[in-house]
N, C-alpha and C positions, 0 to 999 in steps of 0.2 A: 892026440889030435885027430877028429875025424877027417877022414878026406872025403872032396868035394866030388860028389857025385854027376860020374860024365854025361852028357846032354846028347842024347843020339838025332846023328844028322837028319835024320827020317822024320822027328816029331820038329827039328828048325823048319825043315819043310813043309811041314803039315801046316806051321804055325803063318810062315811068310805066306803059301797060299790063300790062308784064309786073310789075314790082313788082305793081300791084293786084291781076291774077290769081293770085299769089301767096299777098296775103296772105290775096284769098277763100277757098284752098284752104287755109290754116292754119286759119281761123277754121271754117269747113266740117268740118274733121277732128276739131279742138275740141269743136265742138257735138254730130258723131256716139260721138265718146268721154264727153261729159259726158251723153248719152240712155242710152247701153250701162249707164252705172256708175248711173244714178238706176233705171232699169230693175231691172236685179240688187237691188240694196237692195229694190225695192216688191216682188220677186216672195220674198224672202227675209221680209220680213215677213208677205207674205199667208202663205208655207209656215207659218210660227210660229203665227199666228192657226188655219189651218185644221189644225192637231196639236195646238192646244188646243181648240177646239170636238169635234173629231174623237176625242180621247182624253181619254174620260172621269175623272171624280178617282177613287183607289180606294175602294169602297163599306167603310164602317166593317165591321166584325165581326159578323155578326148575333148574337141573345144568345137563349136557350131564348124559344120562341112563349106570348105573355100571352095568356091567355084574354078574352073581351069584358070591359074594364073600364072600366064607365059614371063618367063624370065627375060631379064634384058642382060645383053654380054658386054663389058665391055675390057680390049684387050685380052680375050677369053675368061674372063671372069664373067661370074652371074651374080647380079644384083636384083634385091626385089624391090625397091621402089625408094622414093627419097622424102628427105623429113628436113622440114625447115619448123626455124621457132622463133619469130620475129621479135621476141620481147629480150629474147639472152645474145641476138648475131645468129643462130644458128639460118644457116640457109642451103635450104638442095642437099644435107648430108645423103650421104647415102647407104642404102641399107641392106647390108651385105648378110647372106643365112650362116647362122651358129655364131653362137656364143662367144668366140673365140678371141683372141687376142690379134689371130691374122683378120678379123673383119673386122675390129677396131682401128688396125692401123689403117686401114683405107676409108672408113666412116664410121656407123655405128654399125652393130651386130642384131641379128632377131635371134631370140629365145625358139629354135625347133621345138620345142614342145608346144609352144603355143600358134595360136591362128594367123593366118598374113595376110586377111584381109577382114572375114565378119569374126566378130567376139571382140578378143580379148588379144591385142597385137603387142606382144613383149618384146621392148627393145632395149641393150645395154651399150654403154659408151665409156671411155675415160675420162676422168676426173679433169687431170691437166698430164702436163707432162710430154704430150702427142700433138701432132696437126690438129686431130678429129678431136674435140674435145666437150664436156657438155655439164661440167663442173657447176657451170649455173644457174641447173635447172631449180635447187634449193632455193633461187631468188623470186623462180615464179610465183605469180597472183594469182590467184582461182578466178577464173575468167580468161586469164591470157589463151592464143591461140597456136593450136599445131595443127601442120598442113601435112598431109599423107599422099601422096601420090605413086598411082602404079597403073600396068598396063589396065588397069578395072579401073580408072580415073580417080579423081579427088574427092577424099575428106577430110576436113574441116574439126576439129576433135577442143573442147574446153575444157583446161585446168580444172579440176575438181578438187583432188588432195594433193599437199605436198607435205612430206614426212622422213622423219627415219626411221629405220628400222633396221633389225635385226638381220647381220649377215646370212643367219641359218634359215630366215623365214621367208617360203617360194609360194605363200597363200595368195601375195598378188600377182599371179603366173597364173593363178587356175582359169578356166574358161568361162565365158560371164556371153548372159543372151541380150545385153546393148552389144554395140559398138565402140571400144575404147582401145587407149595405147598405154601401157603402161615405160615409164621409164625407168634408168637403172642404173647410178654412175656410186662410184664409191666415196666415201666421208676422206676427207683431207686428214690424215694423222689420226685414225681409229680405223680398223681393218674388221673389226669386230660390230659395222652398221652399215647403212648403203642408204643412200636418199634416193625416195621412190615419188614420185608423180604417177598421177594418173588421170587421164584426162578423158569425158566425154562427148563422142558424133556431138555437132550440134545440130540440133532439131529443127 
């Protein structure tokens, strides 16, 4: 029977060194590969961040230049002028700046983007539902009449279109060289249109 030949402690040595330098150099390449890929990702976000800071949003349309148009307060709130529409009730709304939902509850709202006196004067209101309401502007007639009043005095504006349209679509916002009012209330059980009027100065 041969006997098994003794394994000297020197060469277990020699062996588990090399094993461990091994697998330090695995773990070492690991680590340099997982800094390279975390690296790229942070430097790909900052690029994103700094081409949004960097590149500004496109500037709306400008609309014809308002003349000084002094606001009126009332209970320190500023309103810009009032809108009556004798064919639906509507009388003396008033017409509070921005879009919003707080200038709905108190009358109707103007579109900042657009002009508050010459062009293109966009304003939006509530369907039903509120005091301020203007649900049936869909009933007007082309010819019927809206009256505009502000500290720059009175116009006079005729129905021209009345329509629906698309929730997404803000083409009749853009600025126009008559004088018109565009209006803005939402469809009764479809969220997805908005009934728009639009009516011009009359001549």
């Amino acid at each position: 029977m041969k006997r098994m030949r003794k394994v000297s402690p020197g060469l277990v040595c020699i062996v588990l060194g090399v094993v461990l330098l091994l697998a330090a150099g695995g773990l070492y390449a690991y680590n340099r590969y997982e800094d390279a890929h975390a690296g790229a990702e942070a430097q790909t976000v900052v690029a994103d961040l700094q081409q949004k800071v960097e590149t500004p949003e496109p500037e709306a349309e400008s609309g014809p230049l308002d003349p000084e148009l002094p606001v009126v307060e009332i209970d320190g709130n500023e309103y810009v002028g009032e809108i009556s529409i004798p064919a639906i009730g509507v009388k003396n709304y008033y017409l509070w700046e921005g879009e919003t939902t707080a200038s709905m509850k108190k009358g109707l709202g103007h579109f900042t983007s657009t002009s508050v006196w010459n062009g293109n004067v966009a304003v939006c209101g509530h369907n039903r539902g509120a005091k301020y309401v203007i649900g049936s502007i869909k009933d007007l007639d082309v010819g019927d009449k809206i009256t505009y009043t502000t500290s720059m005095g009175t116009r006079t504006y005729l129905v021209e279109t009345v329509t629906k349209i698309s929730s997404s679509d803000w083409s009749y916002l853009s600025s126009t060289t008559d004088n018109r009012m565009t209006l803005l209330t939402c469809v009764a059980g479809d969220s997805s249109q908005r009934w728009c009027v639009q009516a011009v100065q009359a001549s």
